[in-house]
N, C-alpha and C positions, 0 to 999 in steps of 0.2 A: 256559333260565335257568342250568341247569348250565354249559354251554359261556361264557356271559358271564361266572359267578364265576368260571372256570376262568382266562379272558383276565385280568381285572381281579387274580388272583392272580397269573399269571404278567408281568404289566408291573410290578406293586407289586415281586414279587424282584428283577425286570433291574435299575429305579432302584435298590432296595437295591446290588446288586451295585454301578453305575456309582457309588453314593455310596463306597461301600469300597474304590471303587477311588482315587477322589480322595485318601480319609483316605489310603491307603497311600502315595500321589507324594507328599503332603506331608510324611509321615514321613517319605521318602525322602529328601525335599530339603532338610527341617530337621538332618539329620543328614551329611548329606554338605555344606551349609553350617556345620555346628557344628565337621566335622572340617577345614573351608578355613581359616575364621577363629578359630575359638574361643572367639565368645560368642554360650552360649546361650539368652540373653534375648532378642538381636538377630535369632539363627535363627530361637525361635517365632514373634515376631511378625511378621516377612518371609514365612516359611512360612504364617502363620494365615490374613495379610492382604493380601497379592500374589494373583495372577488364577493360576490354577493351572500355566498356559503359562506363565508365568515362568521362565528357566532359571535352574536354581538360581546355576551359576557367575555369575550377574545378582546373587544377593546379596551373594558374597565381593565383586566389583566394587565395587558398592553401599557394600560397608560402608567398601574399601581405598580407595577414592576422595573418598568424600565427594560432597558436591554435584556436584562438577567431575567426575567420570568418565563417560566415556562411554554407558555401561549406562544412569546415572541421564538421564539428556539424552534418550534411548530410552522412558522410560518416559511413559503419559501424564499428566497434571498431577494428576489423580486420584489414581496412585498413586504419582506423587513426594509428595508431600503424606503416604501412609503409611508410606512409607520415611522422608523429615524425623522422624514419629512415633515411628518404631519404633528411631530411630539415638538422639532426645531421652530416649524411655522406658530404654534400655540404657544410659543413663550416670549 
């Protein structure tokens, strides 16, 4: 019984861990998107709501293009959809 709490402890940290890991690329990517373009309304919600594989340089793209850019045309209809959102909510 021991040995089970023991596993069930140590998988509950790893997910902690692999969650903190995510929070940290986001911050990473909201912030080096906020230092591309410089709006940070447009950064969080790219950063909050984009699939984590996103590369960030996808947002500056995103934002300097508009519809028509390349990066957006890449992404799937799901998350053109929260880019259109997030480019509507930023203005």
């Amino acid at each position: 019984l021991s040995q089970q709490s023991f596993q069930q402890f140590e998988s509950v940290s790893q997910f902690e861990k692999a969650l903190a890991a995510v929070d940290a690329i986001k911050r990473r990517k909201k912030l080096q998107c906020v230092l591309a373009i410089g709006n940070g309304t447009l950064c969080e919600c790219l950063s909050r709501k984009l699939p984590v594989d996103t590369y960030f340089r996808s947002y500056a793209s995103i934002a300097n293009q508009g519809t028509e850019g390349l990066e957006y045309g890449r992404l799937s209809g799901a998350d053109q959809k929260i880019v259109d959102q997030c480019v509507s909510d930023s203005r």
